[in-house]
C-alpha positions, 0 to 999 in steps of 0.5 A: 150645130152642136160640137162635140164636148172634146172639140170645144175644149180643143178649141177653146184652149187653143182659140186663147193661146192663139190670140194670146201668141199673135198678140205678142208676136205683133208686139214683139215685132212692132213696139220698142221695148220698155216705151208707153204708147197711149191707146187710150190716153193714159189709161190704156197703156201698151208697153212691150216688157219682157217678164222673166219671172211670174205674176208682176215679175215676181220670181224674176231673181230667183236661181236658174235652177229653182226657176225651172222647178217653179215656172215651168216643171210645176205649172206644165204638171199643173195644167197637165192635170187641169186639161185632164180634170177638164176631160173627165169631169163630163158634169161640170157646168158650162161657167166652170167648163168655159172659166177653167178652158180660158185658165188652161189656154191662158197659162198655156201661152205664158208657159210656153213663152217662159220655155221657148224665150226665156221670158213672157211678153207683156204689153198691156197698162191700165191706169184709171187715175189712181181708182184702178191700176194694173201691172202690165200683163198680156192677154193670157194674162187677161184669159186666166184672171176671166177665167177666175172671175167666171169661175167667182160668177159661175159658183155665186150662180150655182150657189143661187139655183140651190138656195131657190 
């Protein structure tokens, strides 16, 4: 079966921002806020922290005012033209197509969160004993940071295909 190009962008986007929102709803719901629990022993941490800022709270002291401009004005123009660019561009490759639908749904979640409570939910730590570590982020988080990486992927391999 093959969907339509404007049905998998419909569902790709909204397949994010769905298990992104039923994730935090279960969090919300069923972990104290500001306790760690182990998932995988300390490298995997589950948290529930309410970000009222972006990135790793960034923004969080910012005025009223300007945090309305830049947290939700601008992101809602930007990923407003992002699912137009999406739209449009029918010659995009299927790395770029998948990377940016993930980007898309990812921030759609946590713009929607920022508007409808004030704050976005994170909930998630990885900490692999001082190798890598993480803030807390979210799944939406998770869906734009693989959407950046298949976007790094996808242009390495397009790169590749010219060069032969």
């Amino acid at each position: 079966m093959h969907l339509s190009r404007n049905l998998s962008i419909i569902l790709l986007i909204a397949s994010n921002i769905v298990v992104d929102q039923i994730s935090k709803f279960i969090v919300r719901a069923n972990v104290t806020p500001y306790q760690e629990s182990e998932i995988l022993g300390s490298y995997l941490t589950l948290n529930n922290v309410e970000n009222t800022g972006a990135f790793l709270g960034m923004g969080s002291d910012l005025n009223p005012t300007i945090k309305i401009i830049f947290l939700w004005i601008l992101p809602v123009l930007v990923l407003s033209y992002l699912i137009y660019y999406i739209y449009k561009n029918k010659q995009m490759d299927n790395y770029s197509f998948i990377a940016l639908c993930c980007i898309a749904g990812g921030g759609i979640a946590n713009v929607f969160d920022r508007i409808a409570y004030g704050s976005v939910t994170d909930f998630l730590h990885i900490d692999l004993g001082g190798i890598f570590r993480t803030g807390i982020f979210n799944l939406a988080d998770l869906s734009v940071t693989t959407g950046m990486f298949i976007l790094l992927f996808g242009s390495f391999m397009n790169r590749k295909k010219q060069n032969e």
